[in-house]
Structure formats: structure tokens, C-alpha cells
C-alpha positions as CSV (number, residue, x, y, z in Angstrom):
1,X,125.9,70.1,135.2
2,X,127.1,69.1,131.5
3,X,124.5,67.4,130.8
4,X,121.7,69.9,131.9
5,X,123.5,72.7,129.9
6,X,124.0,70.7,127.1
7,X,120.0,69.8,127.5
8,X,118.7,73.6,127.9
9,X,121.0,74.1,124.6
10,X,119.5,71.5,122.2
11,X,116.0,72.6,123.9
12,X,116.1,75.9,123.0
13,X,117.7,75.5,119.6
14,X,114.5,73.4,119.0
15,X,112.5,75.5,120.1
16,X,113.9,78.4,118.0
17,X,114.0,76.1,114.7
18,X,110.1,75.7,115.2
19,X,109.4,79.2,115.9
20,X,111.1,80.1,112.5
21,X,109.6,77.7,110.5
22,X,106.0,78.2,111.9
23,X,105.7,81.3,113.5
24,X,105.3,83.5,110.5
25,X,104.1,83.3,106.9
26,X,106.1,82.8,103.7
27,X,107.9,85.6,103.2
28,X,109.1,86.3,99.4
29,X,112.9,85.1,98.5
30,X,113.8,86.9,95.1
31,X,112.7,90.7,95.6
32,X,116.0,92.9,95.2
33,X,116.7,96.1,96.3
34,X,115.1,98.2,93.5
35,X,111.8,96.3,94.0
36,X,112.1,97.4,97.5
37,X,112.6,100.8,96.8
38,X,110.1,100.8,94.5
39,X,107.6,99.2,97.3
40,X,108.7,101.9,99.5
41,X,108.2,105.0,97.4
42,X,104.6,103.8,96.8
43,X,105.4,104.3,92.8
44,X,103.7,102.3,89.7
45,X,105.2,98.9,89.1
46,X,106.8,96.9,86.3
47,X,105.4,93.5,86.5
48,X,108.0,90.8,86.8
49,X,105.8,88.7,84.6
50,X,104.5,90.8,81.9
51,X,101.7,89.7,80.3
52,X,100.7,86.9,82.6
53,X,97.5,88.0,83.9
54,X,96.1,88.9,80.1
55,X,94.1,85.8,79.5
56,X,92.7,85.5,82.5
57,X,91.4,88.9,82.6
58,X,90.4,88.5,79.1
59,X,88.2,85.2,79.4
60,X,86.5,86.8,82.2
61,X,85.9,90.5,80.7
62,X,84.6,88.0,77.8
63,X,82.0,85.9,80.2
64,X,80.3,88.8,81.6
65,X,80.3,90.8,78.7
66,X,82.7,93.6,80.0
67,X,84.6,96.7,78.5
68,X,85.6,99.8,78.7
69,X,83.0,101.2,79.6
70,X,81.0,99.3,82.0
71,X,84.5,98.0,83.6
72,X,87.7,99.2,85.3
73,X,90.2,96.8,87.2
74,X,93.8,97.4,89.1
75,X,95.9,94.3,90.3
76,X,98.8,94.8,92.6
77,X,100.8,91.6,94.2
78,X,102.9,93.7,96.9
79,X,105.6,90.9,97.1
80,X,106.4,90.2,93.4
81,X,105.2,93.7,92.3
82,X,103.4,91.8,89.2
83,X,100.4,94.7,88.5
84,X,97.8,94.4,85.9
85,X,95.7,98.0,85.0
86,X,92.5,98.0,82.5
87,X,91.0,100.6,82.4
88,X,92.6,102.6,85.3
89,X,91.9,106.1,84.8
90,X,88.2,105.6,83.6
91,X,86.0,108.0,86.1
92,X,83.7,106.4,87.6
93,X,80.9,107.2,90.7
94,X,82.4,107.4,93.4
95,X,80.1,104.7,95.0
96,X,81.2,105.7,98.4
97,X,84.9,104.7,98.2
98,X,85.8,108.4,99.1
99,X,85.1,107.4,103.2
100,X,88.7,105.0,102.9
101,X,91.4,108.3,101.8
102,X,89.3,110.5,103.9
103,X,89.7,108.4,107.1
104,X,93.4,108.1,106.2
105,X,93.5,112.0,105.9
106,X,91.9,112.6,109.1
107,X,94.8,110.2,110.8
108,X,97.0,111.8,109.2
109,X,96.1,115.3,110.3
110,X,96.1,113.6,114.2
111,X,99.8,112.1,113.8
112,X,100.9,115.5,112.8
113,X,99.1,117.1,115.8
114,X,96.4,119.0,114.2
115,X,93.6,117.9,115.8
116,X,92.8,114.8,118.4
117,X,90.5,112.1,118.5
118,X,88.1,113.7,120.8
119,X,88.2,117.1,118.6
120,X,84.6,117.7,118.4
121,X,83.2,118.4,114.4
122,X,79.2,118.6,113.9
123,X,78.5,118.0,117.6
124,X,80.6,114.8,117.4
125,X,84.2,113.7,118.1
126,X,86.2,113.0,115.1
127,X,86.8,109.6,116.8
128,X,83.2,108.5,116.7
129,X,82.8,110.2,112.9
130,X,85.8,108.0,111.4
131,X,84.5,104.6,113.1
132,X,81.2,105.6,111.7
133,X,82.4,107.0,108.5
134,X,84.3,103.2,107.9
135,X,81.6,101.1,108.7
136,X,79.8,99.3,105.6
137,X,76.3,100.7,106.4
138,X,74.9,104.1,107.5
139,X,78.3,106.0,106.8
140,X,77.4,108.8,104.9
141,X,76.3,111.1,107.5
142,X,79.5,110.7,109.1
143,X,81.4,110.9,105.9
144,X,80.0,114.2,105.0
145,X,80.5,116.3,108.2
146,X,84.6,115.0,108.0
147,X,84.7,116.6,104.6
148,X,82.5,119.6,105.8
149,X,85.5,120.4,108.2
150,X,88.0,120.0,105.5
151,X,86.0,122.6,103.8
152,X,84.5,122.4,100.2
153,X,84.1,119.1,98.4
154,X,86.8,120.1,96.1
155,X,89.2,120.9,98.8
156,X,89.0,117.8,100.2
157,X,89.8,116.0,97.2
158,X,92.5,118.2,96.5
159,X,94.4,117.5,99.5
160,X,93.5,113.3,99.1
161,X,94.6,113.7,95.6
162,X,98.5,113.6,96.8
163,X,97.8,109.7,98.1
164,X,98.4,108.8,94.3
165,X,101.1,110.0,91.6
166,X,98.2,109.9,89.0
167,X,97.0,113.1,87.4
168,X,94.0,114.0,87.9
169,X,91.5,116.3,86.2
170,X,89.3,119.1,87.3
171,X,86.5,116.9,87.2
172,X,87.8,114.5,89.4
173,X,88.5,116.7,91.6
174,X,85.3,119.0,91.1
175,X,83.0,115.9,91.0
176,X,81.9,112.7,93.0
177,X,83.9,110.7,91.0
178,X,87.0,108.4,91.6
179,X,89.4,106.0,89.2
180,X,89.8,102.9,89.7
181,X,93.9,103.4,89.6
182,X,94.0,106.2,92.3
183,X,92.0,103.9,94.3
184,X,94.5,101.3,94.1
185,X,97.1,103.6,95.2
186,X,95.4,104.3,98.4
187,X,94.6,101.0,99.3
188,X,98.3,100.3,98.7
189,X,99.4,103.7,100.8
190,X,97.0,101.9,103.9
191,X,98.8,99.3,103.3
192,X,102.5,100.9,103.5
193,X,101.6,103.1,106.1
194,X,100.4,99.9,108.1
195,X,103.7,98.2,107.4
196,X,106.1,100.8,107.7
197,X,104.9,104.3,109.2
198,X,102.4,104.2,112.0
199,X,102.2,100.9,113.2
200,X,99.9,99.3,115.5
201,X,97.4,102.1,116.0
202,X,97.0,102.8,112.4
203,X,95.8,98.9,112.4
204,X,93.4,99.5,115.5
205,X,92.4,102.6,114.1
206,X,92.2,102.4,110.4
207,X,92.7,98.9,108.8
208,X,91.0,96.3,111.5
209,X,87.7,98.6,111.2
210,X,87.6,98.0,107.2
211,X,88.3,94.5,107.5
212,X,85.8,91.9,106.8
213,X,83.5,95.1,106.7
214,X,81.4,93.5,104.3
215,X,81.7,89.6,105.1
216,X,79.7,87.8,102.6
217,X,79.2,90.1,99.9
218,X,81.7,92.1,96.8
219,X,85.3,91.0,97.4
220,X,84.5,88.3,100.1
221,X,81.1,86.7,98.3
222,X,83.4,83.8,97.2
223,X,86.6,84.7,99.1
224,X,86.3,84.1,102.8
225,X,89.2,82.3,104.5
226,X,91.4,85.4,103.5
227,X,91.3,88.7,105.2
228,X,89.6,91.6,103.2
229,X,90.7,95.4,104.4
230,X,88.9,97.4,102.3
231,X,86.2,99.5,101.3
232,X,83.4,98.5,99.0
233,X,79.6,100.3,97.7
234,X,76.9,101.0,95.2
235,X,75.8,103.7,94.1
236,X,73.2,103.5,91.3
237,X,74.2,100.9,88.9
238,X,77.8,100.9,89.8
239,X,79.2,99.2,92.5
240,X,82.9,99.0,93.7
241,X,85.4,97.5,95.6
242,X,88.7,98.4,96.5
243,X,91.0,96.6,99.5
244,X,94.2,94.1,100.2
245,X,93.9,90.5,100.1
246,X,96.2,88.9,102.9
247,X,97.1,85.7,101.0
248,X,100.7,84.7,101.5
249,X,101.5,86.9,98.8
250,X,98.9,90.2,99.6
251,X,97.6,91.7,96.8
252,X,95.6,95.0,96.4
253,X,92.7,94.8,94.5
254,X,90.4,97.7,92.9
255,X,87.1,97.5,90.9
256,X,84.3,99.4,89.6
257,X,81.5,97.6,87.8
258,X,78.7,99.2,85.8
259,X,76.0,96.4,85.6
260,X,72.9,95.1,87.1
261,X,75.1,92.4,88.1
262,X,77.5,94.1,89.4
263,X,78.5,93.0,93.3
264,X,77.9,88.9,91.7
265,X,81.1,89.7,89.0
266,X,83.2,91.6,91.8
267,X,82.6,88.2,94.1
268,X,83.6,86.1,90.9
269,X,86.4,88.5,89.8
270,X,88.4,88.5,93.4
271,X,87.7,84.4,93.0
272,X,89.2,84.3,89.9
273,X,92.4,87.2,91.1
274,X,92.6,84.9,94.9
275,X,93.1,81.7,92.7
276,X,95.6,83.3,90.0
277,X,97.5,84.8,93.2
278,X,97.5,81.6,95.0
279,X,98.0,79.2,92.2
280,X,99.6,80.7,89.2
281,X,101.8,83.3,91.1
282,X,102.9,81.4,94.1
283,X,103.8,78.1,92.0
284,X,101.6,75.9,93.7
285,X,101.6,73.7,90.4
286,X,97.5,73.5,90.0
287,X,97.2,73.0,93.6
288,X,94.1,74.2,95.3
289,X,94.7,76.5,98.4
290,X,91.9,78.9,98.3
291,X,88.2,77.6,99.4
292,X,85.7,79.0,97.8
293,X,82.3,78.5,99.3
294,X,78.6,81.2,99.1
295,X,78.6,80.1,102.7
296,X,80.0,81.4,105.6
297,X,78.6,78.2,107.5
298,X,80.9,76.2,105.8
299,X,84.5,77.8,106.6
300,X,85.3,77.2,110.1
301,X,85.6,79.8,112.3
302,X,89.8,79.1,112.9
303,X,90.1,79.6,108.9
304,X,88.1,82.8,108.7
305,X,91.2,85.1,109.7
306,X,94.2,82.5,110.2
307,X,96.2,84.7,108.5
308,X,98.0,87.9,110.1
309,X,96.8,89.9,107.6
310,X,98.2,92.5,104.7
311,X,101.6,90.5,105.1
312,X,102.5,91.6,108.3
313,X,104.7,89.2,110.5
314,X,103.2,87.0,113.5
315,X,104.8,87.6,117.0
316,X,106.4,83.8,116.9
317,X,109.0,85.6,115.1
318,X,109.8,87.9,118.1
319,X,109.7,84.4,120.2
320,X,112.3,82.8,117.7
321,X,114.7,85.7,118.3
322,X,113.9,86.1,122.6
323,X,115.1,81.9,122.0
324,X,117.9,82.4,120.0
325,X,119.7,85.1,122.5
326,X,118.7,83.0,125.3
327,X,120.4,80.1,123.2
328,X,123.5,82.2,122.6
329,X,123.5,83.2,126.6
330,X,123.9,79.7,127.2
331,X,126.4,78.4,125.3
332,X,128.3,81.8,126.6
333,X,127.7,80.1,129.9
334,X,129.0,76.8,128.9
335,X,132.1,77.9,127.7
336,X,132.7,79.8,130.4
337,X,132.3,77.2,132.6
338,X,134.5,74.8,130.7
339,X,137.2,77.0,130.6
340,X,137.5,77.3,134.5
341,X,137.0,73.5,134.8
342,X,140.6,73.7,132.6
343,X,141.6,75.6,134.6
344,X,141.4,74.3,137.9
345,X,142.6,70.9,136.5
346,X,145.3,72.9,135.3
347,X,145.9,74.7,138.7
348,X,145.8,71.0,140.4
């Protein structure tokens, strides 16, 4: 009897040790409380390295003959809080990336119980509108009768504005036009609210829909073994991007690009932010951990979405923790048992 209880102990402690070590991704060591409660809040961040990210934003604004008017960019790394803004209250065309806050706004409206996913808008449910209104093609018919309902144009970005702390003007909110900083404070609010408010169905719902949305092309032209959860468009010479980037450290990422050019330097800009975030910021000493391919033939299909995504544990962690009560059960068990073989030795 020793023997088995002493082998269902070192089993399980095994088995524990491997969950934790391989059942969920690096998590960050060094973030203290007030970066949390910054993280929290949703605020603007202090990057812990300032002035990292200049010259490699700079040789790359330089390559493709950017500035500050053809070009805004946002960078957020959601585990070191490192951001990067240029240009980030330029207004731009909105390019379609209205469909991502409105969607959010439409769940948001359900979780407080003022409509339902069958509510019916335009002869349509509100459930079919938002899976329509998030998908990369054909969404504008969908994305127009949701802000119909709202009411005016302007009332729906008024109540969208409060997704951001940024100010905004009355022709952002007047006009078809977004920043390219409010846009990364809704991706990051997706993000949070993934994390930390609603959970599983905001996933099902919201973020798996936007994911990968546009394999192949804008964010995910060069970047493909990462997952994407985002929203990306054109409209007429301006195309932007906006989404998180599950690497091991997430990171949000927002563009707009004014240039005939402009989805080719939005694939080449989220290389270049991927291999800074995976290189530079994580310490991997020059080491290569990102694959950057035009193809989708040549990442294998296991790679594509190996990651959880957006930073957000794997369920081996739960395992780790069933183990190590079960471990803690037994060695209760063990001891218990020992002491009433004293016992009756004692008794004898």
C-alpha cells in the first residue's frame, strides 16, 4: 500500500510540473501593480523603454517615403505597456474600421439587456447583422442598418466615442472619419473586455469572428503563424488596419496608410512591429521566432493558430491545478494512514 501511494504521489506531482511548464504561454514576470492598474483602467501608457521603437519606425517611415500626412501608426505591447504613437490623432477615412466599436456597442447594449440577439432591425436579427457587419467582405449593408437603429450617424459615434479617453472633435464625430489612436483604444478595450469582462461569449461572439478575417492580406500578408483579431479596409486610397497580435507578448496594432501602396506597407509594417515584439522586446538575443512567408502554403496548418490567442491562458493550466489538489488529497491520505499504522503498533 506504501508503495502505490507513494507512486500515485510522484505521478501526479509529474504530471502537475508538466502541465505548468507547458500548458500555457509565457506569462510576463516584472509588471507591478501600477502597470496593472493601468492595464485595467484601459488608460494611455508610459513606455517602459522610451525611445526604443524610434529607429525602427523611422527607417521604415524613411523606406516608403512616409509622413505625416500620408501616415498614422499606434503600438501597444499589453504585457510590458511599451506604446509608440505617430501621428495618432491625424483623421483619417474611416475605411470601414467603424463596423469593430459598433459591433462592440451592439454587445454591449445585449449584456445590459436592451435588446437580444434575435431583436429584429431592417427585417433582420441583430445576430445575423453583427456576423455580417464583421465579416471582411460585403459588410456595409449590415453595418449601416446597426447604425440606422442607433439613430443618426452622429449619434452613433457619439455614444462609440466613450471606448477611448481621446478628445475628439465635431468633425470626428460629424464625419466618416476615425484616428488612428482611438482605434487603438478599441482594439485594446476588445481586448480587455475579452480578458476580464465578458468572457467566453464575447470571444464566440465578437473576437473569433474578426480573427484571421483577412488571412493573407494587410496585417497578416507577411504575418501568418500569429493570430490576427482585427478589423482591416480601403477606402479610396487609404487603407487601414487595426487589431491584436497574439505573440507571447500581444500587442495591439493600428494603421492608416494613404498610398497606392498602401495594404503592401501595412503587410511590411506588422513584419517589421511582429519581429521588434518578438526579438527586440522579448530578449530573444537576434533570435528568429517569427516566420515570415507571402504563402500560406508554406506554414503548416498546426502553426497557423498554435497560439491561444490575445494572451489568454490555455486550459492545461486548469489541469495543473485539478493535479495539484488531487496531489494534496493524497498525501492527506498518506499521512493519515501512517498515523493509524503508529497507532496500532502503538496500541499492540
Amino acid at each position: 500500500m506504501k508503495k502505490f501511494l507513494a507512486f500515485l504521489t510522484v505521478f501526479f506531482l509529474s504530471v502537475s510540473m508538466l502541465c505548468v511548464c507547458f500548458g500555457a504561454p509565457a506569462q510576463p514576470t516584472s509588471r507591478n501593480e501600477e502597470q496593472e492598474m493601468a492595464l485595467a483602467q484601459g488608460s494611455r501608457y508610459t513606455p517602459n523603454k522610451e525611445g526604443t521603437f524610434d529607429p525602427y519606425i523611422e527607417k521604415f517611415m524613411k523606406k516608403y517615403d512616409l509622413d505625416e500626412e500620408n501616415f498614422a501608426f499606434s503600438y501597444l505591447n499589453l504585457y510590458t505597456n511599451e506604446e509608440y504613437d505617430f501621428n495618432e490623432d491625424k483623421l483619417f477615412p474611416s475605411a470601414g474600421l467603424e463596423r469593430l466599436p459598433l459591433c462592440m456597442l451592439y454587445y454591449q447594449m445585449m449584456s445590459e439587456g436592451k435588446l437580444g440577439w434575435n431583436t429584429e432591425i431592417a427585417g433582420s436579427t441583430v445576430n445575423y447583422l453583427v456576423n455580417d457587419a464583421l465579416s471582411p467582405e460585403n459588410n456595409k449593408e449590415a453595418t449601416e442598418k446597426l447604425i440606422d437603429h442607433i439613430g443618426s450617424y452622429s449619434d452613433f459615434k457619439e455614444k462609440i466615442a466613450s471606448f477611448s479617453e481621446s478628445e475628439f472633435t465635431e468633425q470626428f464625430v460629424s464625419e466618416r472619419v476615425l484616428t488612428c489612436g482611438y482605434m487603438k483604444d478599441v482594439v485594446h478595450k476588445m481586448y480587455f473586455d475579452a480578458k476580464n469582462r465578458y468572457g467566453q461569449s464575447f470571444l464566440d461572439d465578437i473576437v473569433y469572428p474578426v480573427r484571421d478575417a483577412n488571412e493573407g492580406k494587410y496585417l497578416s500578408k507577411y504575418v501568418l503563424n500569429y493570430s490576427i483579431s482585427g478589423v482591416d479596409g480601403t477606402q479610396d486610397d487609404v487603407s487601414a488596419a487595426a487589431a491584436v497580435v497574439g505573440t507571447e507578448q500581444s500587442y495591439v496594432i493600428s494603421v492608416f496608410v494613404k498610398s497606392s501602396s498602401a495594404q503592401e506597407i501595412i503587410g511590411q509594417l506588422n513584419k517589421m512591429v511582429c519581429k521588434y515584439n518578438t526579438e527586440v522586446v522579448s530578449g530573444k538575443n537576434g533570435e528568429t521566432t517569427t516566420k515570415y512567408t507571402t504563402s500560406l502554403a508554406d506554414v503548416p496548418e498546426k502553426d497557423k493558430k498554435s497560439y491561444d490567442g490575445s494572451g489568454f491562458r490555455k486550459p492545461a493550466l486548469w489541469i495543473s491545478l485539478a493535479m495539484a489538489v488531487i496531489l494534496v488529497t493524497g498525501v492527506l491520505v498518506f499521512l493519515i494512514m501512517k498515523v493509524r499504522e503508529n497507532k496500532n503498533l502503538f496500541n499492540k
